[in-house]
C-alpha positions in Angstrom: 155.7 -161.3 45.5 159.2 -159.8 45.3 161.0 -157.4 47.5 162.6 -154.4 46.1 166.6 -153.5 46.3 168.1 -153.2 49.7 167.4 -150.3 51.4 170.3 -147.6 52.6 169.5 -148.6 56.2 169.1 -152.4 58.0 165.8 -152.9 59.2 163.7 -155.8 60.6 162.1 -158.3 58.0 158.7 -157.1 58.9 159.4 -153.9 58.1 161.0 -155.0 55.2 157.7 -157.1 53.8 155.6 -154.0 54.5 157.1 -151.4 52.8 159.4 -152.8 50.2 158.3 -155.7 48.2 157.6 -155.1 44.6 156.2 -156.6 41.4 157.5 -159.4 39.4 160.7 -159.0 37.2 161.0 -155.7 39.2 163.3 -157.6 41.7 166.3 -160.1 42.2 164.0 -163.0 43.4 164.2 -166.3 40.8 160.6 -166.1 40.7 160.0 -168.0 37.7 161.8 -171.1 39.0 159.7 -170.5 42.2 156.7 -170.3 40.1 157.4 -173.2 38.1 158.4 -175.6 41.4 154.6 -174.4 42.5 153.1 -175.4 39.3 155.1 -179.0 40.1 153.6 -179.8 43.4 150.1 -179.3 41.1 148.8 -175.9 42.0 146.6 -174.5 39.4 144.9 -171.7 41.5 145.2 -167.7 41.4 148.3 -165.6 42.1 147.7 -161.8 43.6 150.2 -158.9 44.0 150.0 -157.4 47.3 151.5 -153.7 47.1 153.4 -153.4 50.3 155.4 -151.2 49.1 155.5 -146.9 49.9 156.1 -145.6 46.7 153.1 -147.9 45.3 151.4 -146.8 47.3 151.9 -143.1 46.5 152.1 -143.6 42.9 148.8 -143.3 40.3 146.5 -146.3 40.6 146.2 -146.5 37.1 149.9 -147.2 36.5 150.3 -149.2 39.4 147.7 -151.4 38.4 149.3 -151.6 34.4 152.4 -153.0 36.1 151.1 -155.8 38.2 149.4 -156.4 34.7 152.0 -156.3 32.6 154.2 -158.3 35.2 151.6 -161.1 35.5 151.2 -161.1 32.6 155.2 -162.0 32.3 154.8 -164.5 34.6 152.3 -166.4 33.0 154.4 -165.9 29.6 157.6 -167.9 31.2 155.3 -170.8 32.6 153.1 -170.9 29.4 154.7 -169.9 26.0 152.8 -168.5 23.6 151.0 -166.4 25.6 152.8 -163.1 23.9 154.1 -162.1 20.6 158.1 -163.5 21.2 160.5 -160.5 22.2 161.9 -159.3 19.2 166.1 -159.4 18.9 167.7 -156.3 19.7 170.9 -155.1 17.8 171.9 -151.7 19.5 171.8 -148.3 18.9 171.8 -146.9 15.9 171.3 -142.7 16.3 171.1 -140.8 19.6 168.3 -138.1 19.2 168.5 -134.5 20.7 166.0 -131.8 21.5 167.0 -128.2 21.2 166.2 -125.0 20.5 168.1 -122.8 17.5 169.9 -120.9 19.8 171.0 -123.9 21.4 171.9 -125.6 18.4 175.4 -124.2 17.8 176.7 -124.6 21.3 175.9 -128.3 21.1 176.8 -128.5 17.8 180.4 -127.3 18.9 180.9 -129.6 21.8 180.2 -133.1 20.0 182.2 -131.4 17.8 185.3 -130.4 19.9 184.6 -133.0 22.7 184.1 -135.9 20.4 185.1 -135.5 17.2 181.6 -135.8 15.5 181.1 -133.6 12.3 178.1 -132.7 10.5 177.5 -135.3 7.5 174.0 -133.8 6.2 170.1 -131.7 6.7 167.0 -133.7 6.9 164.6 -132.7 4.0 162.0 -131.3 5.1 163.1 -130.0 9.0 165.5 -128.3 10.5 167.1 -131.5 11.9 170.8 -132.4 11.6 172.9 -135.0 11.2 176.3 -135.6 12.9 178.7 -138.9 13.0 181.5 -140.2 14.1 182.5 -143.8 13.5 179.0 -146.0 13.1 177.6 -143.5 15.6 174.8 -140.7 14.4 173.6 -138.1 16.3 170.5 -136.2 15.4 170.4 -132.5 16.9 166.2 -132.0 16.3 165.3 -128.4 16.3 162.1 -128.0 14.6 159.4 -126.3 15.7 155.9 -127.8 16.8 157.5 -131.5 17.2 158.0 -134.2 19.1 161.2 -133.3 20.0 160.1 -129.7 20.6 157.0 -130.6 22.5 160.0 -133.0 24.9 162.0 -129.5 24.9 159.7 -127.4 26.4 159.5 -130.1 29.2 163.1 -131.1 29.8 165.3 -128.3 28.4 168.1 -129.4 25.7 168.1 -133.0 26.2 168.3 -136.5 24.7 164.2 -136.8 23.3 164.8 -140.4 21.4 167.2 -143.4 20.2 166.9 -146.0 17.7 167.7 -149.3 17.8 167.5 -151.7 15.5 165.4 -155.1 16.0 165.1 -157.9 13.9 161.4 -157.6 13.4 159.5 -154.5 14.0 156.0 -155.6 14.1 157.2 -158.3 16.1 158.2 -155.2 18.9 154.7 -153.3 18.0 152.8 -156.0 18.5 154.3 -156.6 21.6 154.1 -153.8 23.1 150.5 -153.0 22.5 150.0 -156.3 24.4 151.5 -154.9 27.1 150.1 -151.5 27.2 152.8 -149.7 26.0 152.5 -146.1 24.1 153.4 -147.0 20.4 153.7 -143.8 18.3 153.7 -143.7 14.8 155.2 -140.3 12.8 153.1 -138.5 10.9 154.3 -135.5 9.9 156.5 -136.6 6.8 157.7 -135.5 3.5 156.8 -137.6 -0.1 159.4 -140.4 -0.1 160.5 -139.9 3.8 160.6 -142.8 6.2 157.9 -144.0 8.1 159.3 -144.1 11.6 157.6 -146.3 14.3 158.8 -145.7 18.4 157.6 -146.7 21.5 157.7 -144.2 24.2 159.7 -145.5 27.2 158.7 -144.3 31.0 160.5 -141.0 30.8 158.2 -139.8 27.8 161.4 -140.1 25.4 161.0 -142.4 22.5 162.5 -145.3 21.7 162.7 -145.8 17.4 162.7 -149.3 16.2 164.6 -149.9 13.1 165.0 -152.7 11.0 168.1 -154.9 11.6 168.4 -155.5 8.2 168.6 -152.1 7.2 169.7 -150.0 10.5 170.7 -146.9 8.6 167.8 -146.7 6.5 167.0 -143.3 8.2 169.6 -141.7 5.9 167.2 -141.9 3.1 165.9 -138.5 5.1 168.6 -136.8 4.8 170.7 -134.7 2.4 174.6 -136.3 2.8 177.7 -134.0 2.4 181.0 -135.4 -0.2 182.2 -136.0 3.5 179.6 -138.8 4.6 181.4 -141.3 3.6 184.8 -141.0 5.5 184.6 -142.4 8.8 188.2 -143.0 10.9 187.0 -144.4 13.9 185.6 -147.5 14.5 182.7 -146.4 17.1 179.4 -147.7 18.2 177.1 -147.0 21.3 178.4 -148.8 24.5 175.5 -147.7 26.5 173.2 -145.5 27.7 173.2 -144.0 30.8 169.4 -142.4 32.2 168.8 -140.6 35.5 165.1 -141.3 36.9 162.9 -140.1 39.8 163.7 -142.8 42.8 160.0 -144.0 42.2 160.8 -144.1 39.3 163.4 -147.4 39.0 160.9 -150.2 39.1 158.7 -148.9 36.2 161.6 -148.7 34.3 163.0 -152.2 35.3 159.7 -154.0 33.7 159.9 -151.7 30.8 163.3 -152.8 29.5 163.0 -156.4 30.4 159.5 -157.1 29.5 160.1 -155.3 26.0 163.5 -156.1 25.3 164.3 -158.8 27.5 166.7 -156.8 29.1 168.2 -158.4 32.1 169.0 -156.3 35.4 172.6 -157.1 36.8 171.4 -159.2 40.6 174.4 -156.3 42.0 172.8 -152.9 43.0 175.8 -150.2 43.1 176.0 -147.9 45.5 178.2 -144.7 44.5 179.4 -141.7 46.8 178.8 -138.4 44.9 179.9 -135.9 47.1 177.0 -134.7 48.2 175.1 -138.1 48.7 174.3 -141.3 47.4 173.7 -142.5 43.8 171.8 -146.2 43.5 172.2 -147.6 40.0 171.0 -150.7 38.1 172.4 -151.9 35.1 170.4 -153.6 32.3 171.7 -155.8 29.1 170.0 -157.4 25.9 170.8 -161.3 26.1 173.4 -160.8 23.6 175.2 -157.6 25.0 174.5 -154.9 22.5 172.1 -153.2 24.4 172.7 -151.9 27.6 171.2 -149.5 30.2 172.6 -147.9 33.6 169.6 -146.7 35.1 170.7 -144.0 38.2 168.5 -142.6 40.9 169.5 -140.5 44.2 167.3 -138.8 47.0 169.6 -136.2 47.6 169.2 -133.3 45.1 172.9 -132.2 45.2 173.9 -135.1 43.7 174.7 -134.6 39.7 172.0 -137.4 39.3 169.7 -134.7 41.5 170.7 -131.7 39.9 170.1 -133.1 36.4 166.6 -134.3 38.0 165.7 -131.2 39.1 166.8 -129.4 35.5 165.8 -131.8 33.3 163.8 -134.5 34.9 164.5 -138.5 34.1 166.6 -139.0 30.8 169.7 -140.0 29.9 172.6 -138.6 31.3 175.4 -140.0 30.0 176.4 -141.7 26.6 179.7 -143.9 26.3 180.7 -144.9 23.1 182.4 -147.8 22.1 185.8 -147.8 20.6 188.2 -150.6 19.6 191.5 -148.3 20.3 191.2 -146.3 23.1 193.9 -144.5 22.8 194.3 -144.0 18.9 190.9 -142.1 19.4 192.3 -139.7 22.0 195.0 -139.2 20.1 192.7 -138.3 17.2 190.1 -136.6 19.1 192.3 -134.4 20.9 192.3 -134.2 24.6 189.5 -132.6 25.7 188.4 -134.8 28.0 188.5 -134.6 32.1 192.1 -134.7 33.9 192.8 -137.5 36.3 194.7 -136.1 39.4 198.4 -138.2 40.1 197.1 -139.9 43.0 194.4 -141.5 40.9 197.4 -143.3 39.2 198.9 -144.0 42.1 196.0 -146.0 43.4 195.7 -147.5 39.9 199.7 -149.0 40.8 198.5 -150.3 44.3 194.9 -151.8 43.2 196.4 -153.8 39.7 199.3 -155.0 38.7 200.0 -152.4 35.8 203.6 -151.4 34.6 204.7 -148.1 34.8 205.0 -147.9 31.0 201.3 -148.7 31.1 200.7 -146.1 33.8 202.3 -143.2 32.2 200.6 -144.2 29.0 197.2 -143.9 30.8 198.2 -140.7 32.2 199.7 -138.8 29.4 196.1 -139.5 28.1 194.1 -139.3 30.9 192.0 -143.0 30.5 190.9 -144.1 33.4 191.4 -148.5 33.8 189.4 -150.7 35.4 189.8 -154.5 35.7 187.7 -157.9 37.1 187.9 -161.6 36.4 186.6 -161.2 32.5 188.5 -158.4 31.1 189.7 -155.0 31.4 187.5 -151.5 30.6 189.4 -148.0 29.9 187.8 -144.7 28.9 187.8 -141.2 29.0 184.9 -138.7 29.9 183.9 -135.1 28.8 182.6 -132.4 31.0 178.7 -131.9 31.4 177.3 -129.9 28.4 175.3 -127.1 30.0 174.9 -129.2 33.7 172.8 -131.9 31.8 174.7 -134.5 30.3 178.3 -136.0 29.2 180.0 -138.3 27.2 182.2 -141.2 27.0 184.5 -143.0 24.7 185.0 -146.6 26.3 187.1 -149.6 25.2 186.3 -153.4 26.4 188.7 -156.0 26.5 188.4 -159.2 26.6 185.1 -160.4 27.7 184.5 -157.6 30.2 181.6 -156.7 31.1 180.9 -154.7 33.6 180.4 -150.6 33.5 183.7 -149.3 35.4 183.3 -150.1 38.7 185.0 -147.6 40.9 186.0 -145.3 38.1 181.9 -144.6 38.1 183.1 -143.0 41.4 185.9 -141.6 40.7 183.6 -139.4 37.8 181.0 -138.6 39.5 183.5 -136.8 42.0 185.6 -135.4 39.2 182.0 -134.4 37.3 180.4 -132.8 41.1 183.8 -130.8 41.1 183.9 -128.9 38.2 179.6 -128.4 38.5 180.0 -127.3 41.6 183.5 -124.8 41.1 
């Protein structure tokens, strides 16, 4: 067994075992060191999954009983290899898919373009899907009738319905996942000459493409490029991904990304005031840092975690992209991103030992700076587009790697603010 995060509130260990404890790899527990020190001592018998836990026990048996399996089945992979096809090397993100409807289309089209500098680089086909860059970035605005991405609309409202990452062997990921009882879908509606796509569908019913690492941007073959798809300024790639879930919803989700992708959940749980109640988030990375998760979930529905719940169920919420020079992109951006109020700078003097050169340089752009033993993180944010979701541009340096710490607070509040006006 394994217990689940902390709860909010202290409470006796027998409460604790009885309503709490979860699956394995759904926890922080080493159980695979505990596992193989059993096997040591010469224990060859059976292992069961008790499911002491509320929200278990509340949840559909049928997809209760596929995680134990799939978590055993884990288990058993660690203390005898073999057992399942290997987990296939991830390489990042290479499009951001969204769902929307026509009438939709031009608002969102105009804030990645104001907000983020993306512009329009080509038309699939065959559909009305578009395709927008900026840097090594694409985003794909879907709005074609009688999809997938229409089907996720009618469901979720204008939303993110699928990325793509690329993987070093894609049968490799299928395979896998079929093993472990995951959807697999496979496109079917295509043009003469257009690529097959193959996804898996992650626990929020939004797909997850798997392109081939060798060939990342082969999906361009779809579409018809503009003279201008060649010019790209700005160094930028996907940071990470940012999903709001149901509070039942966080386990599921945790097995998902580390049993597929071998994506490993950071041992600290954050806890993060929103004005009007807590946020709990959980952050996920591939072994070699290119992929990487924040998964958030709050009870309160106030929250701008609950309000995006409650308009657009679980999904991502948040994109930060990645940029080498933070500041060479505001300045080429423009600044429409949120303003910082003085004192946060004033705090920023107290907490780190900054310069006032450096201060006023952060200010006259509005970046936000955090700091820990590895490196330093700044970025800028965007408002929410239509109360659903925002963006990021982020910069790392050296070695860190964290997620920005307090500023996550510090946005949240500035984000609950301007919803809430």
């Amino acid at each position: 067994m394994q217990f689940a995060d902390a709860p909010l509130l202290r409470m006796e260990p027998l409460q604790y075992s009885r309503h709490h404890r979860n699956f394995p790899f759904q926890g922080q527990f080493p159980l695979t060191d505990f596992a193989r020190a059993l096997h040591s001592t010469g224990y060859e018998g059976p292992y069961s999954l008790e499911i002491f836990n509320d929200e278990f026990r509340s949840a559909p048996s049928t997809r209760i009983a596929l995680d134990g399996y799939r978590s055993l089945l884990l288990l058993q992979e660690q203390l005898h290899k073999n057992l399942l096809p290997s987990t296939p090397k991830v390489n990042g993100v290479e499009f951001v898919e969204f769902a929307c409807s026509p009438s939709e289309l031009n608002a969102l089209e105009r804030f990645i373009d104001d907000r983020l500098g993306f512009k329009k680089i080509g038309q699939h086909k065959s559909k009305s899907v578009y395709l927008y860059r900026q840097g090594q970035t694409h985003f794909i605005l879907n709005s074609e009738p009688e999809s997938y991405a229409s089907a996720f609309h009618l469901q979720h409202g204008v939303s993110v319905c699928a990325i793509a990452i690329s993987v070093n062997d894609i049968s490799l990921a299928v395979a896998r996942a079929e093993t472990l009882k995951y959807p697999v879908i496979s496109q079917d509606r295509r043009g003469n000459g257009e690529l097959h796509l193959v996804a898996i569908q992650a626990p929020d019913e939004s797909l997850i493409y798997l392109l081939d690492a060798s060939t990342p941007t082969s999906f361009l073959s779809d579409f018809v490029l503009s003279s201008s798809a060649d010019k790209s300024d700005l160094k930028v790639k996907v940071d990470y991904i940012s999903q709001v879930l149901d509070p039942g919803e966080m386990d599921k989700t945790v097995l998902f990304y580390h049993a597929l992708f071998a994506l490993e959940a950071q041992q600290q749980l954050f806890e993060l005031n929103d004005p009007r109640g807590l946020v709990r988030s959980r952050a996920m990375t591939s072994p070699c840092g290119t992929l990487r998760i924040y998964l958030n979930v709050s009870a309160a529905e106030s929250t701008v975690v609950g309000r995006f719940l409650s308009h657009s169920g679980s999904g991502i919420h948040h994109i930060a992209l990645g940029t080498d020079d933070i500041f060479k992109t505001v300045e080429k951006v423009g600044k429409n991103f949120i303003s910082l109020p003085q004192n946060y700078f004033d705090d920023l003097g107290v907490r780190y030992d900054l310069g006032q050169g450096e201060l006023r340089r952060l200010q006259g752009a509005n970046v936000m700076y955090d700091a820990d033993g590895d490196g330093e993180f700044l970025h800028v944010c965007t408002d929410t587009f239509d109360d659903r979701f925002f963006f990021e541009y982020v910069e790392r340096r050296r070695g860190y790697s964290g997620f920005g710490g307090l500023d996550a607070m510090v946005r949240t509040v500035l984000t609950s603010m301007r919803v809430f006006a």
